[in-house]
C-alpha positions as CSV (number, residue, x, y, z in Angstrom):
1,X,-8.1,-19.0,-15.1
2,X,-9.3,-15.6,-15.2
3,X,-12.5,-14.4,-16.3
4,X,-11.5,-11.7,-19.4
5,X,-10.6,-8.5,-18.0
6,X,-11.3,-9.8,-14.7
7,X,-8.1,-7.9,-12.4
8,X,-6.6,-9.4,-9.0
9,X,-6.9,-6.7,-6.4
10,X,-4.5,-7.3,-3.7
11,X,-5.0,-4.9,-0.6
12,X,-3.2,-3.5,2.1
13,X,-4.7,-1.9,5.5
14,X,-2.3,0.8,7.2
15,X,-1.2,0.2,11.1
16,X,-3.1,-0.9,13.9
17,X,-6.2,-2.1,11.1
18,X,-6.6,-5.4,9.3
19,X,-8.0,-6.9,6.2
20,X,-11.7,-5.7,7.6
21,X,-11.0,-2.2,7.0
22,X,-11.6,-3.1,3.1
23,X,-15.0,-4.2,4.1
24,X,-16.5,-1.6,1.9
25,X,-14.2,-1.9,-1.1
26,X,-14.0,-5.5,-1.5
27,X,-17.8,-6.0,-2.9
28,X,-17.9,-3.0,-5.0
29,X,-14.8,-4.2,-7.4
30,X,-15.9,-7.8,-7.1
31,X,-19.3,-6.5,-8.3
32,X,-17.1,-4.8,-10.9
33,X,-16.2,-8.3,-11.8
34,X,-12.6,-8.4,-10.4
35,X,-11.0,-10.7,-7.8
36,X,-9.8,-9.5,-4.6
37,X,-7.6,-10.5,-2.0
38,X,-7.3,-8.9,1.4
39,X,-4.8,-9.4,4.1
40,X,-3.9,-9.4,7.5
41,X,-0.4,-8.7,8.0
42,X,1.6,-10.0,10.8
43,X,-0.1,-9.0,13.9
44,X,-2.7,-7.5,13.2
45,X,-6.5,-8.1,12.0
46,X,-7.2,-11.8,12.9
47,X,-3.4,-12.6,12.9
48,X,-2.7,-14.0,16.7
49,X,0.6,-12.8,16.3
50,X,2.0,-10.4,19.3
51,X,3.4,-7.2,17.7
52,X,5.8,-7.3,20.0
53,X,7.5,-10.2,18.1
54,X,6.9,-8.9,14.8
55,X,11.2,-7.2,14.8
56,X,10.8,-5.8,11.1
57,X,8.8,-4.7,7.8
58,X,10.1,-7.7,6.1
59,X,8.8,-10.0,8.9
60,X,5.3,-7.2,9.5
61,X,5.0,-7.7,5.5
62,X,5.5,-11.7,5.5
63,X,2.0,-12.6,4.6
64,X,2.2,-10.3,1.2
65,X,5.5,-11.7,0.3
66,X,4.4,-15.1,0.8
67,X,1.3,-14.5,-1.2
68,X,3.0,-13.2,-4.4
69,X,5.6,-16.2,-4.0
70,X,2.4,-18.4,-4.3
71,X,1.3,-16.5,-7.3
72,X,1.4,-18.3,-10.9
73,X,4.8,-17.5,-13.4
74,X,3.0,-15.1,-15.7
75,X,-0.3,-13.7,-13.0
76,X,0.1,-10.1,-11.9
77,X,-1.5,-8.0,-9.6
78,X,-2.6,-4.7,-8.9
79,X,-1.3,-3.6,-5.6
80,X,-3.1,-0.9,-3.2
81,X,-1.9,-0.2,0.2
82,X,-2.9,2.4,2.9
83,X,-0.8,4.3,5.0
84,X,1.9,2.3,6.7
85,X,0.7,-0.6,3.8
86,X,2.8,1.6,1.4
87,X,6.5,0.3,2.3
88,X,4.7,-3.2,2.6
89,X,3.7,-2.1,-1.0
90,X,7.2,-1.1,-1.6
91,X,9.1,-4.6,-0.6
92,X,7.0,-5.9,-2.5
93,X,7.4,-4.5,-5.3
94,X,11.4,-4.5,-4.7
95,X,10.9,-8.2,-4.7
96,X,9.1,-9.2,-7.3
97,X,8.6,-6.0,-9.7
98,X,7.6,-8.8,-12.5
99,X,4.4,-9.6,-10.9
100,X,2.9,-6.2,-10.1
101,X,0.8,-4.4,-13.0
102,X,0.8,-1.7,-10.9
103,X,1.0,-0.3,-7.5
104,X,-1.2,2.5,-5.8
105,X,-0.5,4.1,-2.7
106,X,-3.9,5.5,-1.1
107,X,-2.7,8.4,1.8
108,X,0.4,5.8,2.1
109,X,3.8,6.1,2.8
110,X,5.8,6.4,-0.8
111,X,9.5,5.8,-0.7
112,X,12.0,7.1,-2.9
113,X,15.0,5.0,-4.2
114,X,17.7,8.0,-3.2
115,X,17.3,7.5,0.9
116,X,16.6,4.3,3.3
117,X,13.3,3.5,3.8
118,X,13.1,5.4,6.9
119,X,13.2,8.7,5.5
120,X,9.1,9.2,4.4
121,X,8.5,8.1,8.1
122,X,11.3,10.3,9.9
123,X,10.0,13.5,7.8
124,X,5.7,12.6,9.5
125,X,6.8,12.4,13.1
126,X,3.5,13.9,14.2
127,X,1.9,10.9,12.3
128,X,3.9,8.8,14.2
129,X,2.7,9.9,17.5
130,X,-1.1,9.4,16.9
131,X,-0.6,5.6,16.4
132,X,-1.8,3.4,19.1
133,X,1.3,1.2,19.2
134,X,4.6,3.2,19.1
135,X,7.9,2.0,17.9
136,X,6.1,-0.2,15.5
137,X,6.5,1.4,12.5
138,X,9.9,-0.1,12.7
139,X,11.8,3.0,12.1
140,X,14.9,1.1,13.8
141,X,14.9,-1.8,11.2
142,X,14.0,0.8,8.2
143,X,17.3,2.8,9.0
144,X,19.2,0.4,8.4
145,X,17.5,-1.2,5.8
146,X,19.3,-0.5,2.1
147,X,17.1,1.9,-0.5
148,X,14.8,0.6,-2.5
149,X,16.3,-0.1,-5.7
150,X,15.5,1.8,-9.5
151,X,15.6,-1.6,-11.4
152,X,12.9,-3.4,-9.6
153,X,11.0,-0.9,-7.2
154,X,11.2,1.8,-9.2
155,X,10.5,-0.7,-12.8
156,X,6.6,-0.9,-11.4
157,X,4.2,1.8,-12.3
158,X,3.7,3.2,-9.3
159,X,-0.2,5.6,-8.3
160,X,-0.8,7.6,-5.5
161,X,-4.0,9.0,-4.3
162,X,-4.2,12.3,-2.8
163,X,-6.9,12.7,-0.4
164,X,-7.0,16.5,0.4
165,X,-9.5,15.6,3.7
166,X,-6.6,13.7,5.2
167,X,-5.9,14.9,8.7
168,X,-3.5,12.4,9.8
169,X,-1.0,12.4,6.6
170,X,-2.0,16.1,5.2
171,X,-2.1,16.8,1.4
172,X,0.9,18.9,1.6
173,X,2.8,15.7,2.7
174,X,1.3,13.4,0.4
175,X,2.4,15.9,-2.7
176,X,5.7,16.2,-0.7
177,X,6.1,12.5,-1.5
178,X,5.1,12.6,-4.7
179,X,7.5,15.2,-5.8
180,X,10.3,13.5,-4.5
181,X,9.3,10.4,-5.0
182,X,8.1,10.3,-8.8
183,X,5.3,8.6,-9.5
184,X,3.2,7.6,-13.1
185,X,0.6,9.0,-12.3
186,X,-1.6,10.7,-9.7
187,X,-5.2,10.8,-8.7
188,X,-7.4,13.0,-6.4
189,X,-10.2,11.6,-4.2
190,X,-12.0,14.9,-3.5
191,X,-13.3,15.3,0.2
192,X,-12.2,12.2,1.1
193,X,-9.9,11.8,4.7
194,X,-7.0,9.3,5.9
195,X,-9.3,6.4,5.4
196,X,-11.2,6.9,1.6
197,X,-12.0,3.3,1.8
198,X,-15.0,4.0,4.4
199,X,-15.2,7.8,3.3
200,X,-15.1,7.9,-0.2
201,X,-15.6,3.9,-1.6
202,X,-17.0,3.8,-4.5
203,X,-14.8,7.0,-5.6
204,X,-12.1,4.8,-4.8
205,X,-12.8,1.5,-6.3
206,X,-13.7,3.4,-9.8
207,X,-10.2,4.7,-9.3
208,X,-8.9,1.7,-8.8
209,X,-10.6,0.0,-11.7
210,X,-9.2,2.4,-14.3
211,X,-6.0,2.3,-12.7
212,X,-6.2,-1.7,-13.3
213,X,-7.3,-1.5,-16.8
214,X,-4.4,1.5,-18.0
215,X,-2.0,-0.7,-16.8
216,X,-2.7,-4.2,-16.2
């Protein structure tokens, strides 16, 4: 049972990383008193996977999906994922809306529920071309994939933080997203870049923690 206003943390890492790039926001919110789970998704981190034979985001985002399966009838978690971790945040959240307090997307890719999945990606081909493996942000399977739907996606609070050092997925993009995306809420990292969990950590994890306890 959980400690009282104890929150479950559950991150994402963006492509080509793993559950290590958290390594610096993991022990600030458990020293905040919260739990926190980190994952590799399939093929990458630890994961012995090939990517290669990872064919989809469902399949990419397995691990997640099987961890909030395994999660008790009334827990719920806060949900943060980075950069391609977004539409792993987004299936989720598509498939079990009842179990997420709330979702934040930190410089990640945020969906809408009018086009496929593909379409965040399709508009940041320049992002696309920086990543070390190519073809593997499964553009293919997203296009074909149906939109994410209002009723369960679009039921769960959703966050995004704007980091207006981000390089790699600029702040014009990210507010791009948000406008057509719609979001509750949004919060600025000041000076941080793509990656505020090494850049800006603590700035994060206090944003995470009020996030947490406005909506969980």
């Amino acid at each position: 049972m959980a400690a009282k206003g104890e929150k479950h943390f559950v991150l994402l890492h963006g492509a080509c990383h793993g559950a290590w790039s958290w390594h610096k926001l993991k022990p600030l919110l458990e020293s905040a008193g919260h739990r926190v789970t980190v994952l590799d998704l399939a093929a990458s981190g630890i994961d012995t996977k090939a990517i290669q034979d990872v064919h989809s985001m469902s399949e990419y985002s397995q691990p997640l999906l099987e961890l909030m399966e395994s999660l008790a009838p009334n827990e719920k978690v806060v949900l943060a994922g980075h950069s391609l971790g977004g539409l792993s945040l987004a299936l989720a959240m598509d498939k079990f809306p009842d179990k997420i307090s709330a979702a934040v997307f930190v410089t990640a890719f945020l969906p809408d529920t009018i086009h496929q999945p593909s379409f965040v990606i399709d508009q940041s081909l320049e992002l696309a071309k920086t990543l070390a493996r190519p073809g593997k942000l499964f553009r293919e399977d997203l296009s074909r994939a149906k939109n994410f739907s209002k009723d369960t996606y679009g039921s769960v609070p959703r966050v995004y933080a704007v980091c207006d050092g981000d390089k790699l997925m600029p702040e014009y993009f990210q507010r791009w997203m948000i406008e057509h995306s719609g979001v509750s809420e949004v919060i600025e990292i000041r000076g941080a870049d793509h990656m505020p969990m090494f850049s800006k950590p603590q700035e994060l994890c206090d944003s995470l923690v009020k996030i947490a306890l406005k909506y969980a």
